[in-house]
C-alpha positions in Angstrom: 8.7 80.9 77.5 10.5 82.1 80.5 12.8 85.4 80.9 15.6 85.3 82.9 17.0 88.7 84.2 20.7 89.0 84.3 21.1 92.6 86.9 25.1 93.2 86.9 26.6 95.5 89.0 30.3 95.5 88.5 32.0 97.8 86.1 35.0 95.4 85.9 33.4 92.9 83.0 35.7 91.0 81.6 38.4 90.9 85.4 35.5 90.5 87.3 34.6 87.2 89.0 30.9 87.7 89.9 30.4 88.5 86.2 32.8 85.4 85.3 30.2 83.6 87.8 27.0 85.2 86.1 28.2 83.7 82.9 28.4 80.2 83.8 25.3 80.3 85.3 23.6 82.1 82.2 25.7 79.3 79.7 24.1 76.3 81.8 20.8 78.2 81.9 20.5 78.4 77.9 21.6 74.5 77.4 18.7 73.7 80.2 16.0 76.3 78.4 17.3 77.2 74.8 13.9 78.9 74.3 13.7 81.5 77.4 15.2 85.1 77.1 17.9 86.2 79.1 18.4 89.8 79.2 21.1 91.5 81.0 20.8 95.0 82.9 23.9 96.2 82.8 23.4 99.2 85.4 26.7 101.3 84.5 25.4 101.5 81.1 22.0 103.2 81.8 21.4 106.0 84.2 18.2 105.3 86.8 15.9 108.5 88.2 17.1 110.3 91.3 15.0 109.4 94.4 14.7 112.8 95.2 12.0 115.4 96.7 9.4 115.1 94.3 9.4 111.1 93.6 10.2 111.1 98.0 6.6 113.3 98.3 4.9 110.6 96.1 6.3 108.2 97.9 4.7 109.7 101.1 1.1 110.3 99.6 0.9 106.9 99.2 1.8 105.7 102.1 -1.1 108.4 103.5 -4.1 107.4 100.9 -3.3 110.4 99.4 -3.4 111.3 95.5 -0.4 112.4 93.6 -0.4 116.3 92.2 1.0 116.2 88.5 4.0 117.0 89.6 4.6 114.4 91.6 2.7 111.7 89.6 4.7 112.6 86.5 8.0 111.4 88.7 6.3 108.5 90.3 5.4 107.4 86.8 9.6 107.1 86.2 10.1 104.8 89.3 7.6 102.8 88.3 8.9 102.7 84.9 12.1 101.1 86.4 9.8 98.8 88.8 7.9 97.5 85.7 11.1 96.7 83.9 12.1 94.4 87.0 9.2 92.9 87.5 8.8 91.8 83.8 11.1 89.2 84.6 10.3 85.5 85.6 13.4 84.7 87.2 16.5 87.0 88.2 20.1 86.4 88.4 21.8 89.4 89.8 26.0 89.6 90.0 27.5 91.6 92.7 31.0 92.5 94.3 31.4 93.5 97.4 32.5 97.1 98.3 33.7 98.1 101.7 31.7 95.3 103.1 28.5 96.1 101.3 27.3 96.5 97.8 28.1 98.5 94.6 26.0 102.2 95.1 24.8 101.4 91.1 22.8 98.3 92.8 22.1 100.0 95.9 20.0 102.9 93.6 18.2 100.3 92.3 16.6 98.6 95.3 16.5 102.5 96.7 14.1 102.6 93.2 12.2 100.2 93.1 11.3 99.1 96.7 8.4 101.1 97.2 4.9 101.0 98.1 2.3 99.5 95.8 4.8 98.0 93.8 7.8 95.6 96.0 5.7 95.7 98.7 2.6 96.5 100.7 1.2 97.9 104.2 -1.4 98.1 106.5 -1.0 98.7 110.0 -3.1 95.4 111.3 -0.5 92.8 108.8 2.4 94.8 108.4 5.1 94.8 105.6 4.1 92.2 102.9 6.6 91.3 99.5 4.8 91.8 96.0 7.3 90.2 94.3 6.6 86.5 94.9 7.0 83.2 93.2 10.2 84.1 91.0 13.5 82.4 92.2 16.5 84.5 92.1 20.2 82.9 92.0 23.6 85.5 93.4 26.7 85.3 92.2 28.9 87.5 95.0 32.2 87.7 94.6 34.5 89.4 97.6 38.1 89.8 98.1 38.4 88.1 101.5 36.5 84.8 103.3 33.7 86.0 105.3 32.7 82.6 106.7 34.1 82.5 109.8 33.1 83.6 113.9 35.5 86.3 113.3 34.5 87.5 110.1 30.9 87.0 109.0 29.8 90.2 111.2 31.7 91.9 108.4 29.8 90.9 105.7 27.3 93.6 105.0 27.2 92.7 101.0 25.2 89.0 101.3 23.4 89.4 104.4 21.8 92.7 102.8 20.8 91.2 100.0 18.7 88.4 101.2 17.7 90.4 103.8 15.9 92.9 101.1 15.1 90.2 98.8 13.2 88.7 101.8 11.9 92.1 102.8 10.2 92.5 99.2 8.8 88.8 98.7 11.6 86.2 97.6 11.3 82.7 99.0 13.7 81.0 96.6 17.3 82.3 97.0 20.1 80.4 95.3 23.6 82.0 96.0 26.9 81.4 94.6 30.0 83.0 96.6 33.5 83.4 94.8 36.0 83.9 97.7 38.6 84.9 98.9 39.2 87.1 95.1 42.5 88.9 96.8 44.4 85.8 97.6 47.3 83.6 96.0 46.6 83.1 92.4 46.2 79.2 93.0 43.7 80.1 95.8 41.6 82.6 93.7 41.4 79.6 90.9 40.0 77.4 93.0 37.8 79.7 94.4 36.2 80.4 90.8 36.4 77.2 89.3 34.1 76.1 92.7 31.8 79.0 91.9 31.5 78.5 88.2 30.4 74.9 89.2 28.0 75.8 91.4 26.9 78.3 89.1 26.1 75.2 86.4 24.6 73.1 89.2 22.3 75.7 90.2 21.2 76.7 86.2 20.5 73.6 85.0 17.6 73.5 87.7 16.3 76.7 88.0 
């Protein structure tokens, strides 16, 4: 048995599309594997640690070789609390709007959280940065009010070029996405736009 983990970042629910998305994709998913667990991390309903001077210094001491005081190891121990809960996961589905071009701060504390030393990914100064987190697909429902692929406005788009780019950065190889846009259009033009994602969102599930 498999567990699939559902990370949503909009605080919309029921209006939003990238959650709309996220449940088609989770539907098809349990008619392809009625035995796995899907678990949803609904990251509005549960507050994550602060990344702030003590967990930063930890952060730093490993980096250095160095041990943690008990200070320090007793905040490190929280971050990797929240890694551990991540990494449980076989397979991830993470739903996503965009905000002012880039993504929802609830998300970005997240990755902020978890991508660290020792745990998303490693270091040494003769291979450089290498991902930890590696042989787990993960599928991405965006959703965004405007189209963002064009010439003119794909330089815009700092929500689904970051995203890969991290997930990249911390050892994902298989990265499905499904794109619900333009979502501040003509109504006729946002229904099309969905019903397009919420098939893609079955095509992809019933595979993954």
């Amino acid at each position: 048995m498999s567990k699939l983990l559902h990370i949503e970042s909009s605080p919309r629910k029921e209006r939003s599309h990238s959650i709309s998305a996220a449940k088609e994709f989770i539907e098809g998913y349990k008619a392809a594997n009625p035995n796995d667990e899907v678990e949803t991390w609904d990251l509005w309903a549960e507050p994550l640690p602060e990344f702030d001077g003590k967990v930063l210094d930890a952060k730093y001491r490993i980096l250095h070789g160095q041990d943690h005081t008990d200070d320090e190891a007793e905040a490190w121990n929280r971050i990797v609390s929240v890694f551990e809960r991540f990494n449980s996961a076989d397979k991830y589905l993470i739903s996503l709007p965009m905000w002012n071009f880039g993504i929802p701060y609830k998300l970005k504390h997240l990755i902020d959280v978890i991508t660290q030393p020792g745990l998303a990914f490693s270091f040494s100064p003769e291979s450089g940065y290498t991902g930890l987190v590696t042989g787990k697909p993960v599928a991405v429902a965006y959703a965004r009010g405007g189209a963002y692929g064009s010439d003119e406005t794909k330089g815009m788009d700092f929500q689904k070029t970051y995203i890969e780019i991290l997930l990249g950065f911390i050892g994902f190889t298989d990265v499905k996405s499904i794109v619900v846009e333009p979502t501040l259009a003509a109504p006729e033009q946002i229904e099309s736009a969905s019903a397009a994602a919420r098939d893609e969102a079955r095509r992809i599930s019933a595979a993954f």
